[in-house]
C-alpha positions in Angstrom: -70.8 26.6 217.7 -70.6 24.4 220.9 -68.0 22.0 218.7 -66.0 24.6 217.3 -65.8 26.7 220.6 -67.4 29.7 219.8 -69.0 32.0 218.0 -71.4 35.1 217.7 -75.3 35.0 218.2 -75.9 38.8 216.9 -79.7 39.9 217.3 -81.3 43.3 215.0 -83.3 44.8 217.8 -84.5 48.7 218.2 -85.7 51.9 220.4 -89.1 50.6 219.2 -88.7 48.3 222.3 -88.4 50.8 225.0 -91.4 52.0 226.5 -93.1 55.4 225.9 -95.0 55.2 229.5 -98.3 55.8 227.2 -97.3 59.5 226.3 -99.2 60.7 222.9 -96.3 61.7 220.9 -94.6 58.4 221.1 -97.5 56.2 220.7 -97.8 56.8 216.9 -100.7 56.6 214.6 -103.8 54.8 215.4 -104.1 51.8 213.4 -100.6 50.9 213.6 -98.8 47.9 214.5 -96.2 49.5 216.2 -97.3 48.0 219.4 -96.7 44.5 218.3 -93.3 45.5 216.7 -92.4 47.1 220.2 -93.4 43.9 221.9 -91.3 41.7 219.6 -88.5 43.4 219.8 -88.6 43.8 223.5 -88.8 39.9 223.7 -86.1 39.7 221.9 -84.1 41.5 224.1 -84.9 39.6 227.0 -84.2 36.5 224.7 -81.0 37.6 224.2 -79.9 38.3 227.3 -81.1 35.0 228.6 -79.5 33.2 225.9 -76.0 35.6 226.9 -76.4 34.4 230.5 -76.9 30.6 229.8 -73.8 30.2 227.2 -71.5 32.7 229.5 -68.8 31.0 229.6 -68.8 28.6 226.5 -67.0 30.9 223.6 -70.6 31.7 222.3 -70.8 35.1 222.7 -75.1 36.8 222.6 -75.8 40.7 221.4 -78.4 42.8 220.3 -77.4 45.5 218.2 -79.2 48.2 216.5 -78.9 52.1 214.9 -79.1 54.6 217.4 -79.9 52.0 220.4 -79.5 53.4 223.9 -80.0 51.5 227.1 
């Protein structure tokens, strides 16, 4: 991307990576991984935004998209 002067980094992230704050209706079934999904995607996030930060500038362009996402 660097040679050809740009491009698009596009991540798949989710709400699954916003905190619930431990309330029982959002922690979901016991048993579940949805903890480690959570996690995952919220590193990805940060990953993303990172990676945004250190190629501002250079035509590679970093997002995270995903369905019904609100920040």
């Amino acid at each position: 991307m660097r040679e050809k002067g740009g491009g698009w980094i596009v991540n798949l992230t989710s709400a699954g990576a916003i905190s619930t704050m431990g309330r029982r209706s959002t922690l979901g079934r016991k048993g579940s991984t949805m903890e480690v999904y959570g996690t995952t995607k919220a590193a990805l996030n940060r990953i993303t935004s990172g990676l945004a930060g250190d190629l501002y500038g250079t035509g590679i362009r970093v997002n995270a998209v995903g369905r019904g996402w609100l920040s």
